[in-house]
Structure formats: C-alpha cells, structure tokens
N, C-alpha and C positions, 0 to 999 in steps of 0.2 A: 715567457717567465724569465726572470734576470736571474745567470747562475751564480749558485752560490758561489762566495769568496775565501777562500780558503787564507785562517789567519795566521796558520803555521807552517813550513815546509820541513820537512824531514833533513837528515844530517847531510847523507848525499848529496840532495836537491843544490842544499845549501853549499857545498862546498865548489860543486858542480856550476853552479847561478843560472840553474836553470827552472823550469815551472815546476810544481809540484800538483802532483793531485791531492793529497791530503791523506788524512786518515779515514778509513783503516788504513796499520800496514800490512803487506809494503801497498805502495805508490806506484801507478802502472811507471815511473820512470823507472824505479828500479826492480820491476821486475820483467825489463825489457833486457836490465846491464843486468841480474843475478847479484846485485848486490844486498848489504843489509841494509835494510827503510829502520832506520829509528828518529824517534820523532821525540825533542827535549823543549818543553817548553820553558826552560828556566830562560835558554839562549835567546826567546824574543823576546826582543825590548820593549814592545808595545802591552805584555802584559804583565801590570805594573804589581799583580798579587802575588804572580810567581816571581819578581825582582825580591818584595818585601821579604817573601817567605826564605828566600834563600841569605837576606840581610839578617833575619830576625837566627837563621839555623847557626853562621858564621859568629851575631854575636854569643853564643850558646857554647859556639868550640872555644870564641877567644876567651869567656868565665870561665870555664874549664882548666886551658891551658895554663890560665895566671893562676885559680886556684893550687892547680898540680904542683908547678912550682915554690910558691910561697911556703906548700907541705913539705915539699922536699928541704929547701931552706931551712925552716923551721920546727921542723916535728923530731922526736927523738927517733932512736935506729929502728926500734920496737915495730912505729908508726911506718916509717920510710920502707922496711921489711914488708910491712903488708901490705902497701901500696905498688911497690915492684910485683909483689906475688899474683895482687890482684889483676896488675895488668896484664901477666904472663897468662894468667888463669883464665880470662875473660876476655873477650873481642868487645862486648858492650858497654858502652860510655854511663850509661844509668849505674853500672855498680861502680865504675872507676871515680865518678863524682858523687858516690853515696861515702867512699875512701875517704876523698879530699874535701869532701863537703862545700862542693862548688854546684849552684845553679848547668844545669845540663837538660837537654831534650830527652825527657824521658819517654818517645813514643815506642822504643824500641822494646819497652818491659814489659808488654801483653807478650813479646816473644815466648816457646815453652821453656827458653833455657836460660829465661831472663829471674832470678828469684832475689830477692832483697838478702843481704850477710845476714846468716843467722835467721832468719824467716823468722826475727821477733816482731812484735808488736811496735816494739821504739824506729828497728828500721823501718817497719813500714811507714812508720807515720814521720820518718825522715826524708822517705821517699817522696811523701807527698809535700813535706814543707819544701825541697827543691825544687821538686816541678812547678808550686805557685812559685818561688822565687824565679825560675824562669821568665817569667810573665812579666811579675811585677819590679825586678829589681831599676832602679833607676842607672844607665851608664852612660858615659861622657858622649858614647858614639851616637846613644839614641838623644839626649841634649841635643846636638850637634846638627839631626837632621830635623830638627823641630823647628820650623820655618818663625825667622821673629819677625817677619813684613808678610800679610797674606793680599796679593796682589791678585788680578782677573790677569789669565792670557788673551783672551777674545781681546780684543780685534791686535793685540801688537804683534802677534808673530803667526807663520804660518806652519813654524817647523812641526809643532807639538799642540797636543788639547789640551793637558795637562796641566790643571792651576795648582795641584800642590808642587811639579817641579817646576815649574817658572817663580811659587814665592820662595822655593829652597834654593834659587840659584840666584832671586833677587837679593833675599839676606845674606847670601852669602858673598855679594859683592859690598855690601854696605857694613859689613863687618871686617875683611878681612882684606877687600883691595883700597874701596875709598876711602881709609882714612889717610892712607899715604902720598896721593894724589887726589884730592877733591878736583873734579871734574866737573858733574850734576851736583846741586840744592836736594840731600835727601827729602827735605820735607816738600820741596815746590815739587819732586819728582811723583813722590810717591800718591803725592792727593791726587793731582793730572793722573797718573797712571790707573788709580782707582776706580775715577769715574769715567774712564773709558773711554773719553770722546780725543777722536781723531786728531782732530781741528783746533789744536793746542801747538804752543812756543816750546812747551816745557817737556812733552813727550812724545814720541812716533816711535813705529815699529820700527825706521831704523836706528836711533837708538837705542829703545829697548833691545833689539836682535845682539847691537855692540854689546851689550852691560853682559847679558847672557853668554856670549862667547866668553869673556873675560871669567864672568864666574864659573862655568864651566871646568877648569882648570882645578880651582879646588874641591869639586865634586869627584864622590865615586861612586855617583848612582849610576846606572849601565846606560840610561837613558842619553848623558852626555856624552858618550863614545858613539862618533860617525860611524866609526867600523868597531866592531865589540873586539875587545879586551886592546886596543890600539892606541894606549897612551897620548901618543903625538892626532891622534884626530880628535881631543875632545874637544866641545863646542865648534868644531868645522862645519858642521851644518847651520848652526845660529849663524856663524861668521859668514857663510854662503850666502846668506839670506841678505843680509847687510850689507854686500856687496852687491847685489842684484838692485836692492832699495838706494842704494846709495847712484848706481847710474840713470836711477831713473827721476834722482834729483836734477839729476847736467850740472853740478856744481852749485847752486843755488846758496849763498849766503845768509843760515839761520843758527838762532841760537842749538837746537837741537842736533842740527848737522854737523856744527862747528865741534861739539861735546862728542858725536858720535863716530868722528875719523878722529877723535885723539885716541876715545877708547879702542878704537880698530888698531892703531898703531902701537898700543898698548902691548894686544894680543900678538900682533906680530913679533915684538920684542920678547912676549915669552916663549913664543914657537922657537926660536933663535934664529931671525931673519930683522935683526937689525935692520938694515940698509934701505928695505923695502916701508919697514915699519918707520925709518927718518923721514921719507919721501911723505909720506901719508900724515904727521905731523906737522910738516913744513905748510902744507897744505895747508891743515885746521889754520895751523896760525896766519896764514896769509886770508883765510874768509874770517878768521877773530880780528884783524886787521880792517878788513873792508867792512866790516859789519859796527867796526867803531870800540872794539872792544880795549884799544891802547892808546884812546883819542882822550882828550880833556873835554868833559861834560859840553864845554860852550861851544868846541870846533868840532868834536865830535861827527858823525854818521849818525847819530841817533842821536837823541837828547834827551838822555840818561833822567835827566831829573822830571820828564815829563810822564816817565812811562810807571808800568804798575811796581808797585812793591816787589811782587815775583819775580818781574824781568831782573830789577833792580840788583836783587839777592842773587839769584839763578845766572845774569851773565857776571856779576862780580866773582861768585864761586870759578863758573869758567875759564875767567881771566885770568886768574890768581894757579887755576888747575893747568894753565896749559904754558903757564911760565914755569911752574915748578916742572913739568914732563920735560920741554926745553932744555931747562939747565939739566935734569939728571941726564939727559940723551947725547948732551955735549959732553 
C-alpha cells in the first residue's frame, strides 16, 4: 500500500527542513524535541483556497482601513467621538465598520459579545447590507487579479498545475512589461500558446518559463515567491526552469530562444545583476544575428519574404524588441 503523502508540515518541521508526520498534532518530530507542533495552512503555497481566503480577509481590513479614515477626515467631532469610543469599547471589527460604514468580515458577530449599536432593527439590517457588501463590492485589487489572457499551462512549464496563475502571470506580463519592450507578437504568442502543441517557432516552455519569471515581479500571489514572504526570490523557480531548458538547447539559433534569453536578461536586470544580465543579451543578439534577423531580406539567413506571416510579424516584433533592450542596456 503507497503511504500516505502528507501535504502540510507543521511550524517546527518547517523551520527545522525537516519530514514531518502530519497531522494530528503534535508530529512524532516534535514530540521527540518537546516542542510546539502547530500546523498553518495559510503558509502553503500549494493550497490555493487558503492563499484566496487570506486575499479576500486582507482585502476586508484594507475597506476598513480607508473607510476609518475617510470618517475621521470627514465626519463631524460628534461622529469622530464615537468612532474613538467605539474602538476603545470593542475589539471587534463588525461594530467598528458598522461606525464607519465600511464593508468588513463580519464572521466574528455570532460571537456572544458581538451585538449591533443599539440592537435596532436599522442596525441590523446595516449589518447585513455590509456583509453582502463584503462580497459584492467591486475593488481595484480584485480588477487587478482578474486574468485578461486565459492561457493552458500543460505542457509549457513544470514549476506549477495551476492555469489560473500561469494566465495571471501571463496578463500581467502583457500589460505591464511588454509594452515597453516588445519582445514576443502578443497575438502569434498567445494562439501558439493556446493550443498547446510543442512543436511551434512561436512558443516553448522556455520561453514561456522566461515571460513567467519576468511577470512574476509584479505579482503578490504567495505562489510566486520561491521562498515565502522573500521578495528577491520571486519567479526564481520559473527562471530555474529556463535555465535548465535553455542548456538543453546547446545554444541552437531560433526565433523562440532568441525572445527568451532577452526576456532572461531582462529578469536579471531587475534582480540587480546587470552585468550577468548584459552577457545573456549580447548572446540573444548574437543568435538574432545568426538567425538573419539584421540581414536584408535578399542576403539575409532566411528569406523573410518566403516564410509565414507569423514568422514575419513574430521575428520583426523581436528585432525591433531586442534593439530597443540594447540601446536601454547601453
């Protein structure tokens, strides 16, 4: 019988890097050392309901917080008086935001010592129009994680299974890095990358791995941090990956490789490791070089006017993406 796989490990375990037995606690590890076995499932990355839940709680305190504000700001002494009193008065967030009239988690009000101001009828039913506003309100953060490209990750990377954060790390490279460097043909990318198949100019796992490192950066789902809460590791694992795929090119001269050691050098540049990320640039453009991409159609490496549309667009995009990387780099 194949033993069970335990998909959490306790605090200890974790801090320690060592095996854990799971739950219950404690963990015969720590009840070997006499320590405390707690076990938090927010801290693993791989389960992506406890990430949301702790997304959806944080955007609840920042309504809150702006709400509180804006009250203080704006409200008369009256108002401002019994918003101080009420915070002084109460530990729980459901009456402080029934105050300011800010969306808040109200799970905490079956409490026995949780009761609405005034136990009227109006507050109650203010109580309840918060908590659907909880739900429902629309805000910029949750816009923000609403994927505008819904891409497959099957078959381009091996870091993650995950096809809502591979299209939230796609859009977010196609929104917020590529317009400043066009590199990749969004639209020749993204069909190729849809329908999956390998055995494409326009897409492979190590360029995708590249694009993900890069977008990466402006993510702060937990998922992109190689080491949790470790700023400078995000997308390190995608980039790992890319490296691994990129020596098992041996250097090989193609459109997609060409596109995905610029976007590597890209990433390097924002780790701040210039020098290493020059070297990796100089590269791409030495196989954009060999591969014809700064040749004139008739002397050319390729004969641009023979090949498909795609290519056509897709290495013109490149050409043009890895002159401008160039000069910024200089």
């Amino acid at each position: 019988m194949k033993p069970r796989k335990n998909s959490t490990a306790c605090l200890p375990c974790k801090q320690a890097k060592r095996k854990c037995t799971g739950r219950p606690a404690p963990c015969k590890a720590c009840q070997n050392t006499d320590a405390e076995c707690v076990f938090d499932e927010t801290l693993d990355l791989r389960r992506k309901v406890a990430a949301r839940r702790t997304l959806g709680e944080l955007e609840c305190y920042r309504g809150l917080l702006y709400s509180l504000l804006e009250s203080l700001r704006s409200s008369d002494e009256d108002k401002v008086n019994h918003i101080l009193e009420t915070i002084r008065g109460s530990a729980l967030l459901s009456n402080v935001a029934n105050v300011v009239d800010a969306p808040a988690d109200l799970s905490d009000a079956s409490s026995d010592n949780s009761k609405p101001l005034g136990n009227t009828d109006d507050a109650i039913a203010q109580q309840e129009r918060l908590a659907a506003d909880a739900h429902s309100r629309i805000t910029l953060e949750k816009l923000c994680d609403i994927p505008v490209f819904q891409v497959p990750v099957k078959p381009w990377t091996a870091v993650t299974d995950d096809d809502h954060l591979v299209s939230h790390l796609i859009s977010l490279y196609f929104t917020w890095d590529h317009p400043l460097s066009q590199i990749v043909d969004q639209r020749v990318f993204l069909r190729h990358m849809r329908e999956g198949n390998k055995n494409t100019e326009f897409c492979t796992p190590f360029l995708v791995n590249s694009i993900l490192a890069i977008a990466s950066t402006y993510s702060d789902f937990p998922e992109v941090f190689a080491i949790p809460g470790d700023v400078s590791s995000k997308g390190a694992h995608f980039f790992n990956e890319a490296e691994l795929l990129w020596k098992a090119e041996e250097g090989r001269p193609s459109l997609a490789n060409i596109q995905a050691l610029a976007l590597m050098s890209h990433v390097l540049k924002l780790k701040g490791k210039p020098d290493v990320g020059w070297l990796l640039l100089r590269q791409a453009v030495q196989l954009g070089q060999d591969f014809g991409f700064f040749q004139a159609p008739r002397t050319g490496h390729r004969k641009w006017r023979d090949t498909s549309v795609d290519m056509q667009s897709a290495g013109a995009t490149a050409a043009w993406g890895l002159f401008i990387l160039n000069s910024y780099s200089h």
